[in-house]
C-alpha positions as CSV (number, residue, x, y, z in Angstrom):
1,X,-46.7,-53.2,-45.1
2,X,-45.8,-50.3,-47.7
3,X,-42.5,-49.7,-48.7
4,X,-41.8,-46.5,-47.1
5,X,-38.7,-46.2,-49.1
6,X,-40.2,-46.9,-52.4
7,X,-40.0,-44.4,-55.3
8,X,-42.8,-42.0,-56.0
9,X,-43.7,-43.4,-59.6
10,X,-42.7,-46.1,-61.9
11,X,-42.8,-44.0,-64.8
12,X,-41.8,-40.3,-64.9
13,X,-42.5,-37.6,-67.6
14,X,-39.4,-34.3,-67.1
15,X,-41.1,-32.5,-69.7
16,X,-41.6,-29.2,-67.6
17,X,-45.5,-29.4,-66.8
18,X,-44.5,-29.8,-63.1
19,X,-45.9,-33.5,-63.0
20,X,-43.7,-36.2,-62.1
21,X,-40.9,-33.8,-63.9
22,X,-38.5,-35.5,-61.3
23,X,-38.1,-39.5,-59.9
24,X,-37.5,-39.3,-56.7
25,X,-38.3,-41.1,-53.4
26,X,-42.0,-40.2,-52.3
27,X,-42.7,-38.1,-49.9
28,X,-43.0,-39.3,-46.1
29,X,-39.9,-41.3,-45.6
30,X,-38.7,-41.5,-42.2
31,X,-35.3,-42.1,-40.2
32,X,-33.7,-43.4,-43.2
33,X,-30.0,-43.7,-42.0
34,X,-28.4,-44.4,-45.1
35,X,-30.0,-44.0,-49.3
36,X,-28.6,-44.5,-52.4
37,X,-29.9,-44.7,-55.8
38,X,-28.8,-45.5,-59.0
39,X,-30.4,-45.4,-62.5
40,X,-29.0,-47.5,-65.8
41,X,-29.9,-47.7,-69.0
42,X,-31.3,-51.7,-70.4
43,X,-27.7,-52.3,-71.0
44,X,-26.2,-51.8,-67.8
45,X,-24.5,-47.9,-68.1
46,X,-24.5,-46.3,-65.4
47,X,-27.1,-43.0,-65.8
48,X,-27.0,-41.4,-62.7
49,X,-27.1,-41.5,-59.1
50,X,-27.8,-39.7,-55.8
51,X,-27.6,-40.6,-52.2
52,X,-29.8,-37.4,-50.9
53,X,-33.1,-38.2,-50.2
54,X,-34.4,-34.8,-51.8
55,X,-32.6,-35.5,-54.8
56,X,-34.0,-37.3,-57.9
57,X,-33.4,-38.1,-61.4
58,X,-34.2,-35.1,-64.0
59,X,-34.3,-37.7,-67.0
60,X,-30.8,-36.0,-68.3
61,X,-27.8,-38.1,-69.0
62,X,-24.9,-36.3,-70.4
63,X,-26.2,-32.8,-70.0
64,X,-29.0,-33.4,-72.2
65,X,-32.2,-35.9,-71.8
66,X,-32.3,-39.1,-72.3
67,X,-34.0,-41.0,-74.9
68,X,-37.8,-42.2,-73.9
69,X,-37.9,-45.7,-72.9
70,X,-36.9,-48.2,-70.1
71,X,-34.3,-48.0,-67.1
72,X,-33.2,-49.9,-64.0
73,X,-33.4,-48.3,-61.2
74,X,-31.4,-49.5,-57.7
75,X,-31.7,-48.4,-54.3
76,X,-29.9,-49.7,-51.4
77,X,-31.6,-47.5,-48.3
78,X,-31.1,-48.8,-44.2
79,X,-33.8,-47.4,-41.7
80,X,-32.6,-46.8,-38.6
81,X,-34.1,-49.9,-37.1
82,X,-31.8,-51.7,-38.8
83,X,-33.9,-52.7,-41.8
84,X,-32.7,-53.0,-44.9
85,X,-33.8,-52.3,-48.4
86,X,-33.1,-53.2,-51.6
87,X,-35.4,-51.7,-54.4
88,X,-34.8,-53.0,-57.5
89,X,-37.4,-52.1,-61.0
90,X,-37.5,-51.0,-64.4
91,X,-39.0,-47.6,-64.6
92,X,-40.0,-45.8,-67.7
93,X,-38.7,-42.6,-68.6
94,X,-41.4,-40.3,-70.9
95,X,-40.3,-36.8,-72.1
96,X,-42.9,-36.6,-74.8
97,X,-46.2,-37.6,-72.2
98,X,-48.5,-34.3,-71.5
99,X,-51.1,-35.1,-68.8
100,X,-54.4,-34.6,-69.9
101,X,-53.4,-34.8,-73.2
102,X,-56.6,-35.6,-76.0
């Protein structure tokens, strides 16, 4: 059974072409009673976080974006069956990536 409380994409690109620009929880989740994710850099620092399911991760950290490379994310979400979730994967954050690019 799919996940329905996975993320949309492993790997994200916020470079402003309006593709996967954002990480965020796909589309389609239902009666989620509780979500909260958090993103951190290899070493463990905390990057950011959001508990609103139409929230997401912009790639900035500090006001300005983060370096290319690899993050953890964590999500801790409950359905409202009772079911609960704990999401845990590296995810790859890609400013430079243009799709289509030749």
């Amino acid at each position: 059974r799919e996940n329905p409380y996975d993320v949309r994409c492993i790997s994200f690109s916020p470079n402003g072409d309006g593709m996967n620009d954002v990480l965020k929880v796909k589309e389609g989740y239902r009666s989620i009673i509780s979500f909260h994710a958090t993103v951190f850099t290899r070493w463990g620092k905390k990057v950011y976080e959001w508990s609103d399911l139409e929230g997401g991760w912009d790639g900035r950290m500090g006001g300005s974006y983060a370096p290319d490379g690899a993050y953890f994310l964590k999500i801790d979400a409950q359905g409202a069956d009772g079911k609960k979730y704990e999401i845990r994967k590296t995810i790859t954050l890609l400013k430079g990536y243009k799709e289509n690019q030749q």
